[in-house]
PLY file of the C-alpha trace (Angstrom):
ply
format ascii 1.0
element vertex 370
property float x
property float y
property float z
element edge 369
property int vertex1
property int vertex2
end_header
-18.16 -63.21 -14.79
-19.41 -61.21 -17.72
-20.79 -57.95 -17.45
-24.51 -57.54 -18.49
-25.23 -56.13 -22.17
-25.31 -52.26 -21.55
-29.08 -51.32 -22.72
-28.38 -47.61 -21.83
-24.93 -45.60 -22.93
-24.01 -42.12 -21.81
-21.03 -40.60 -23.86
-19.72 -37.56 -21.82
-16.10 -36.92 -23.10
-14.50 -33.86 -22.84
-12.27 -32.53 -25.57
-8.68 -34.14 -27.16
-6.76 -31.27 -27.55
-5.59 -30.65 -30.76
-7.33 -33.07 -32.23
-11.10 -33.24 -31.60
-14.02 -31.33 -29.70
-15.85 -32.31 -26.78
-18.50 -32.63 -29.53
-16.67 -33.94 -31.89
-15.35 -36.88 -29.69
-18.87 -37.94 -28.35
-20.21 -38.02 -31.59
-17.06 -40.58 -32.72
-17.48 -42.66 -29.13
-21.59 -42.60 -29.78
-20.64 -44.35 -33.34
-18.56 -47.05 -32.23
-20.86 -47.80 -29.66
-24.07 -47.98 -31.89
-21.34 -49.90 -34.00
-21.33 -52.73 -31.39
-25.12 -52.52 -29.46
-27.30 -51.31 -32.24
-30.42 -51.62 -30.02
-28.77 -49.44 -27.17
-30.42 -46.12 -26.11
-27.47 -44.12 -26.68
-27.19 -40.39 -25.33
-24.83 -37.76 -26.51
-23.44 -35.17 -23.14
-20.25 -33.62 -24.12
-18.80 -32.22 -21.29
-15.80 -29.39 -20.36
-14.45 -28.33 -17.43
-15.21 -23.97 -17.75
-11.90 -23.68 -19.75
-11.24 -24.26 -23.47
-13.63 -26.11 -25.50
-16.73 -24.91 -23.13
-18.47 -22.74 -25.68
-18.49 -25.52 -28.37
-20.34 -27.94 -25.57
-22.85 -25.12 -25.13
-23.40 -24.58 -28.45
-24.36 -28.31 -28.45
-26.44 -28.05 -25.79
-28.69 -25.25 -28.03
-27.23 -22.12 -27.54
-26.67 -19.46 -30.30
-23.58 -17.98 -31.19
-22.73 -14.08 -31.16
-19.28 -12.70 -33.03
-17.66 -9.36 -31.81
-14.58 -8.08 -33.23
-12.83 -6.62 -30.27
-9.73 -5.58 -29.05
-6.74 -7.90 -28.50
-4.69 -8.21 -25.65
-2.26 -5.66 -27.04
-4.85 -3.57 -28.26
-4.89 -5.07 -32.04
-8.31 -6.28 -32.95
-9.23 -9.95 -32.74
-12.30 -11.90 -34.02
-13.82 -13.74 -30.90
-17.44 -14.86 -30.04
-19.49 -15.71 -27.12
-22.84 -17.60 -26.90
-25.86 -17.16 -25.26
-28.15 -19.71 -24.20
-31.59 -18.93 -21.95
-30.47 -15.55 -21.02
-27.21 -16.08 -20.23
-24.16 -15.48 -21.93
-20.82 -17.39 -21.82
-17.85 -15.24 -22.39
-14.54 -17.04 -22.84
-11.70 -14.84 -22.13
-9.28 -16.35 -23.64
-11.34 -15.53 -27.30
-10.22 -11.84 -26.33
-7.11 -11.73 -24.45
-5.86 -15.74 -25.03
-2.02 -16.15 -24.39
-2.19 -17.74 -28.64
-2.87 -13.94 -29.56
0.80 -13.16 -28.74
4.64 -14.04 -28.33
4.89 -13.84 -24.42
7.65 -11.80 -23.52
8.74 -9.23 -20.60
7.26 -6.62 -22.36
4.01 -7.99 -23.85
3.92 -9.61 -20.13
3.42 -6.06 -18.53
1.22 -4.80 -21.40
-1.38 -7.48 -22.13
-4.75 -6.78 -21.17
-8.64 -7.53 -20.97
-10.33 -4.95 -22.79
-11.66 -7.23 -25.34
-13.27 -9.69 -22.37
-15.00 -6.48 -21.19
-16.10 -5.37 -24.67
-18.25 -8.78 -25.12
-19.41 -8.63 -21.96
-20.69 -5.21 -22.36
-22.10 -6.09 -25.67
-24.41 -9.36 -24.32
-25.56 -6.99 -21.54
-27.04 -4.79 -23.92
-28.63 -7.91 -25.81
-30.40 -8.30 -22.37
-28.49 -10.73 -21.07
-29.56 -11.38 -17.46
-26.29 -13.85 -16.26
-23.29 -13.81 -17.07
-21.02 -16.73 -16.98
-17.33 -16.15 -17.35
-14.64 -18.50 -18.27
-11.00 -17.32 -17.60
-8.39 -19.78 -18.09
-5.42 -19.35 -21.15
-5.43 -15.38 -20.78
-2.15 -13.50 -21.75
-2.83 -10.51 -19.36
-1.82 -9.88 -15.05
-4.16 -6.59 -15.19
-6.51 -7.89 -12.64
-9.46 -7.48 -14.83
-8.43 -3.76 -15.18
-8.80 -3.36 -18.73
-12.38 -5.73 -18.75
-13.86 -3.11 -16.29
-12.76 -0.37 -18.27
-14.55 -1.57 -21.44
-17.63 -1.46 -18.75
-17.64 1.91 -17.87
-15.17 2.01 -14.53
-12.88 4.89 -14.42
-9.63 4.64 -13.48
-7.33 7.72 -12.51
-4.11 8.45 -11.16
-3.14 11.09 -8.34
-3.57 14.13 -10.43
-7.46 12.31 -11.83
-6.04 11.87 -15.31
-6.91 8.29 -16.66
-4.38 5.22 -16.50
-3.88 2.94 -19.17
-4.20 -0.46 -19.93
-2.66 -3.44 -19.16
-0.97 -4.60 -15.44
2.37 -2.50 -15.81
0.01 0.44 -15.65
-1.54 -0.29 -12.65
1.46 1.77 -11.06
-0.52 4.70 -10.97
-4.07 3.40 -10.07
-5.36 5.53 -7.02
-8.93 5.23 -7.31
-12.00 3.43 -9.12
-15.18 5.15 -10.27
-17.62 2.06 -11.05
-20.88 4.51 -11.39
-21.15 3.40 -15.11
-20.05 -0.38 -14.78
-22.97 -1.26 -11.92
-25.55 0.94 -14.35
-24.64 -1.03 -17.58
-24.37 -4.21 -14.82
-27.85 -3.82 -13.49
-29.26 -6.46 -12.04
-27.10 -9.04 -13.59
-25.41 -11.68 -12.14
-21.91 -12.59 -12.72
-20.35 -15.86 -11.99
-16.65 -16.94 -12.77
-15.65 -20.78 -13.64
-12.51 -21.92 -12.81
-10.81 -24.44 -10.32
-7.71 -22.54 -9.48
-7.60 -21.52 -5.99
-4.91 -19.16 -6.02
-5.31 -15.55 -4.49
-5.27 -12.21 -6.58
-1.83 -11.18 -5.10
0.84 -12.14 -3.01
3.42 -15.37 -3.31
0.56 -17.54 -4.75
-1.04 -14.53 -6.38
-1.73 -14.95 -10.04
1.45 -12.79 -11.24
3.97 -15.23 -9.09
2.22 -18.30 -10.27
1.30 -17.63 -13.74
3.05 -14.54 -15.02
6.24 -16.73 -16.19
3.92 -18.69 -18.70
2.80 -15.07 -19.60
6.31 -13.97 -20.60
7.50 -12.00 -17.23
10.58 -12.95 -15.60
11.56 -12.40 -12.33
11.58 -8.15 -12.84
8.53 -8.40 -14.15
6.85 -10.98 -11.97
7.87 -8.52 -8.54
6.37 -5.58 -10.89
3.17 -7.43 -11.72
2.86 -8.48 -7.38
3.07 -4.83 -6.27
0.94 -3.37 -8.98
-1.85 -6.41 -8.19
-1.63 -5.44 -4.27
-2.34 -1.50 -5.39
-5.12 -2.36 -8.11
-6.72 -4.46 -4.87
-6.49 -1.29 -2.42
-7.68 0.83 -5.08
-10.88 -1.42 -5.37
-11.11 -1.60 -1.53
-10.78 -5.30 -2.30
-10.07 -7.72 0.63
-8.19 -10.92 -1.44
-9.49 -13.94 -1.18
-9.38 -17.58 -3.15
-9.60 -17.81 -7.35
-9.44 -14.37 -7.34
-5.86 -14.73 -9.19
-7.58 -16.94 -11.97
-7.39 -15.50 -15.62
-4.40 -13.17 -14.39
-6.75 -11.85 -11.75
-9.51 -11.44 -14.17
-11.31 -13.27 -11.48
-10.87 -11.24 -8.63
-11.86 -8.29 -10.64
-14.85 -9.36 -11.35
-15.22 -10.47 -7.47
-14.55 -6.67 -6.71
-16.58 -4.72 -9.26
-19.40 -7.08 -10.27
-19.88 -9.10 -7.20
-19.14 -12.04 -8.84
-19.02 -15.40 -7.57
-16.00 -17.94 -8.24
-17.71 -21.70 -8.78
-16.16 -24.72 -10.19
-15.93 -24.36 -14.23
-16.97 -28.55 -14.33
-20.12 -28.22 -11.79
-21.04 -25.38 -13.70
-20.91 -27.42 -17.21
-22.57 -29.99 -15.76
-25.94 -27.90 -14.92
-25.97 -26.53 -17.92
-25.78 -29.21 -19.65
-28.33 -31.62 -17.88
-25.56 -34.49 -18.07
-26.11 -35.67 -14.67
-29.62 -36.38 -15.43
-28.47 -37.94 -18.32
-26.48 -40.51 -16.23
-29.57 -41.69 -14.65
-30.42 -45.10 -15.61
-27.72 -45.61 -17.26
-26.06 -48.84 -17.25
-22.36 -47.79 -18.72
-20.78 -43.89 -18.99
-18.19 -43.31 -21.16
-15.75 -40.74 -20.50
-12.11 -39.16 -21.65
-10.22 -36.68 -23.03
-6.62 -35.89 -24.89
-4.74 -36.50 -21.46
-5.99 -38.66 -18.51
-3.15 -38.40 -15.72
-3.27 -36.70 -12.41
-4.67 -33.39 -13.48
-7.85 -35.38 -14.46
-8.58 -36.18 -10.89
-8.10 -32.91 -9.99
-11.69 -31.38 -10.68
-11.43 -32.05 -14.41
-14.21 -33.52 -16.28
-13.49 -36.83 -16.50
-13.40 -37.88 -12.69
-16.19 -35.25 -12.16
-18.09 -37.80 -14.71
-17.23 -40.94 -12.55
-18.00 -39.45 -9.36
-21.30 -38.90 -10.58
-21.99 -42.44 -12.69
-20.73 -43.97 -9.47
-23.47 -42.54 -7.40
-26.32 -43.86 -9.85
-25.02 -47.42 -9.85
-23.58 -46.85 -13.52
-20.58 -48.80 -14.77
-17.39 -46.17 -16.06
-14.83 -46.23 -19.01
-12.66 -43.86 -20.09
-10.88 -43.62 -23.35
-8.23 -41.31 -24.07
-5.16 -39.99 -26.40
-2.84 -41.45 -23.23
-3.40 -42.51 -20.12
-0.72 -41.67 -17.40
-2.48 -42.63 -14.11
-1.99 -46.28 -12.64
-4.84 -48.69 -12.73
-5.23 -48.64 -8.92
-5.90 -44.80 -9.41
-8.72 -45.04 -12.07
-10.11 -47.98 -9.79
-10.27 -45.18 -6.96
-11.98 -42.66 -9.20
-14.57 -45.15 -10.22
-13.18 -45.77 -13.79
-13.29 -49.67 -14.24
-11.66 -50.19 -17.52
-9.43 -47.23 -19.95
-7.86 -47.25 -23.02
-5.29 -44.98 -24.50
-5.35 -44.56 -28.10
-1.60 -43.79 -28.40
-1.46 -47.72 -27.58
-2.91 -48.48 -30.91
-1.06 -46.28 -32.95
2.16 -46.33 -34.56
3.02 -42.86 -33.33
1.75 -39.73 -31.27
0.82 -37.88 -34.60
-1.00 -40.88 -36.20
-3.04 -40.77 -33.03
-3.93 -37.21 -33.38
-4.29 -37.34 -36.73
-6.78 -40.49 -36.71
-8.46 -39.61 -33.59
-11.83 -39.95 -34.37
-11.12 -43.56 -36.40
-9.00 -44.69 -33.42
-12.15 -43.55 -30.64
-14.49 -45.55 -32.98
-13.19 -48.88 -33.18
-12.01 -48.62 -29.95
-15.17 -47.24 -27.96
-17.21 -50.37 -29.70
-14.18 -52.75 -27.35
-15.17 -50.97 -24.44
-18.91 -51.36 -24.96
-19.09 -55.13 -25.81
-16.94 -55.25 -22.73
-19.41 -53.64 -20.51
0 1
1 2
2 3
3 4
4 5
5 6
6 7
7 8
8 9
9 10
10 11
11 12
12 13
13 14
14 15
15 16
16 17
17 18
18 19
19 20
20 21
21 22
22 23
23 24
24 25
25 26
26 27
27 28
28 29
29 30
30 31
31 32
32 33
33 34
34 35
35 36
36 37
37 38
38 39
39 40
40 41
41 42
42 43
43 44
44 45
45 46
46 47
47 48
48 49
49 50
50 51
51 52
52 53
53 54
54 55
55 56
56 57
57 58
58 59
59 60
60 61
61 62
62 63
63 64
64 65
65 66
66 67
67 68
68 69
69 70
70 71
71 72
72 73
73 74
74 75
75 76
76 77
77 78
78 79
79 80
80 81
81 82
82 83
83 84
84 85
85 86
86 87
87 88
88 89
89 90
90 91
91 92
92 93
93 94
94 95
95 96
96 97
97 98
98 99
99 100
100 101
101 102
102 103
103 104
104 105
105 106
106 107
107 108
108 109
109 110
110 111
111 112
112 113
113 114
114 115
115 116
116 117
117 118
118 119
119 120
120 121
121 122
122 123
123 124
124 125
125 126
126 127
127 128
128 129
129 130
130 131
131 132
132 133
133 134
134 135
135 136
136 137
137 138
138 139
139 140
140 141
141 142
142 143
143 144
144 145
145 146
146 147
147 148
148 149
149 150
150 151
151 152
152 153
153 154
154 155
155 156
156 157
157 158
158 159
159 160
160 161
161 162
162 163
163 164
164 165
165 166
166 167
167 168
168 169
169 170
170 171
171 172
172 173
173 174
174 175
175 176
176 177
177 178
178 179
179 180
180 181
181 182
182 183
183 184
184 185
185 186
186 187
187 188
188 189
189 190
190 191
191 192
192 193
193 194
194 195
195 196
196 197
197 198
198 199
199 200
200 201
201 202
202 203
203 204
204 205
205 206
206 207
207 208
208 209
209 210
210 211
211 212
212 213
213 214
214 215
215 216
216 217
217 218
218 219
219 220
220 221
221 222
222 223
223 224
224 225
225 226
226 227
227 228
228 229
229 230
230 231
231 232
232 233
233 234
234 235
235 236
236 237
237 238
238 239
239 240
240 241
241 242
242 243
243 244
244 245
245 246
246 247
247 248
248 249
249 250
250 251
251 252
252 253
253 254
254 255
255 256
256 257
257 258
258 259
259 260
260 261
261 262
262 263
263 264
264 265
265 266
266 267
267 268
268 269
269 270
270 271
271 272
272 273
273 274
274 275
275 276
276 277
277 278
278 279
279 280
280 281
281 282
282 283
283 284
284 285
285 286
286 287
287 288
288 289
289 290
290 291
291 292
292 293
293 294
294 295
295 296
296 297
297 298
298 299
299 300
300 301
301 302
302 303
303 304
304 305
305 306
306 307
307 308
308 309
309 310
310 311
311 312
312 313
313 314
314 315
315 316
316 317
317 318
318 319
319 320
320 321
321 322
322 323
323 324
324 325
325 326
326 327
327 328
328 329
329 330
330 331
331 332
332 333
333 334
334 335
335 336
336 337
337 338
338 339
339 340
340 341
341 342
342 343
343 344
344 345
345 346
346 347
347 348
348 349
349 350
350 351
351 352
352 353
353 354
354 355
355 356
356 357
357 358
358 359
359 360
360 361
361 362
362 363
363 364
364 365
365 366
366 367
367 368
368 369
């Protein structure tokens, strides 16, 4: 049996990486789809998940844009931005201290920091900002936020109350925390982390065992980085609990000094955005991103999506660079039909390269389909 003629289309992709935008792929999908139902009522939602490519869907969604030099992770200064939309401002860490500003290596594994994260959140705090809503995957520091609360005032000294510097290999000599300045600059601000990793500030599945060798730290380092976490946490009076390891304990930081809350990057997208009202009505969603496999069911934005087209009666279809998960799976996430573009390509790099072509033509398929 044929499905009905779709009258309504949501398009609520999340970013290809290294290819397209979340915006940028919506906007290709929303053409091939007007391509093949010209009469549809076709609505634009790009989505993300709280990591890379979130700002752009935000921007999107109306906000404005703010650029700050600031410092680097290794101190050297680095041209990142933040936006702010109702009040709130979105700081992604990774446009200060992202693992792309260096060569990981032992050293720059013990040295990177989050001074730069700190110095944009300081700066949309004294635009007025009232929330604050930080990202923290792709960061190349371990200093458990260390350096971010320094840029906001906290004081950090050793036994002898002569200030310790930057970066998690200096957390050695961290004995105590004056935050007197960070909660006055803070005021009545609330701060709320997005991620969907789970693991603790410290320990075995602490953020330096689990992370630090993408970072550059090899074993030495990785047992340095654990013992100087577990000090930076008494020093805080900080009782370790889950996602406080995300961002190289960026997270838990902010848990400690700010009282901020860790919430799922995706649900957090997804009020901003107003994409779930979106879905509404609709008769077919249209989802994807670079890579749908296993990691897309895992609180990414694709499945997030389907879970909530599925619950307004909406057909789903994903389309993506590749698609790695069986069809049985994508049946069980509510995904009824998929199509990877690296199928209809003569190569990998033609399929990057012609993304937005290949998401055109294609997207139309899945729309005539239903």
């Amino acid at each position: 049996m044929t499905a009905p003629i779709p009258q309504r289309v949501v398009v609520a992709p999340d970013k290809f990486k290294g290819s397209l935008t979340a915006v940028e792929a919506a906007e290709a999908i929303g053409a091939g789809v007007r391509d093949a139902l010209p009469d549809a009522d076709v609505a634009l939602c790009p989505v993300a998940d709280g990591g890379e490519g979130t700002l752009d869907v935000l921007l999107a969604a109306g906000g404005s844009r703010v650029d700050r030099r600031v410092s680097g992770p290794l101190s050297d200064p680095v041209d990142a931005w933040y936006v702010m939309l109702d009040g709130t401002a979105y700081v992604e860490s990774a446009r200060a201290c992202g693992i792309e500003h260096v060569t990981p290596s032992p050293d720059v594994a013990l040295a990177a920091h989050t001074h730069g994260v700190g110095e944009l959140i300081a700066d949309a705090l004294r635009r007025g900002a009232r929330q604050i809503v930080l990202t923290v995957g792709g960061t190349a520091s371990t200093d458990g936020g260390s350096g971010m609360l320094q840029a906001l005032g906290a004081r950090l000294t050793d036994s002898t109350g002569n200030p310790v510097g930057l970066g998690g290999g200096a957390l050695a000599d961290v004995v105590s925390v004056d935050l007197t300045e960070t909660r006055a600059l803070l005021g009545d601000a609330r701060v709320r982390v997005a991620t969907d990793v789970t693991n603790p500030l410290h320990g075995p599945d602490g953020a330096a065992a689990v992370f630090g060798p993408q970072k550059g730290a090899g074993p030495a380092e990785v047992s340095t980085l654990r013992a100087h976490l577990e000090r930076w946490a008494e020093a805080l009076g900080f009782t370790d609990r889950t996602s406080a390891g995300a961002g190289g304990g960026i997270s838990g930081g902010a848990m400690a000094a700010l009282g901020a809350s860790a919430e799922s990057g995706f649900d957090l997208v997804v009020e901003l955005t107003g994409v779930a009202d979106a879905i509404v009505g609709a008769d077919l969603v249209i989802t994807g991103e670079g890579s749908l496999d296993a990691q897309s069911l895992a609180g990414k934005a694709p499945a997030g999506i389907a879970a909530i087209a599925r619950r307004h009666g909406a057909r789903v279809a994903a389309i993506a660079g590749r698609v790695a998960l069986p069809s049985e799976e994508l049946t069980a996430a509510g995904i009824t039909a998929a199509v990877a573009l690296a199928d209809h390509a003569p190569s990998v790099e033609v399929a990057v390269r012609d993304a937005a072509a290949l998401l055109r033509r294609h997207s139309a398929d899945l729309a005539r389909s239903g």
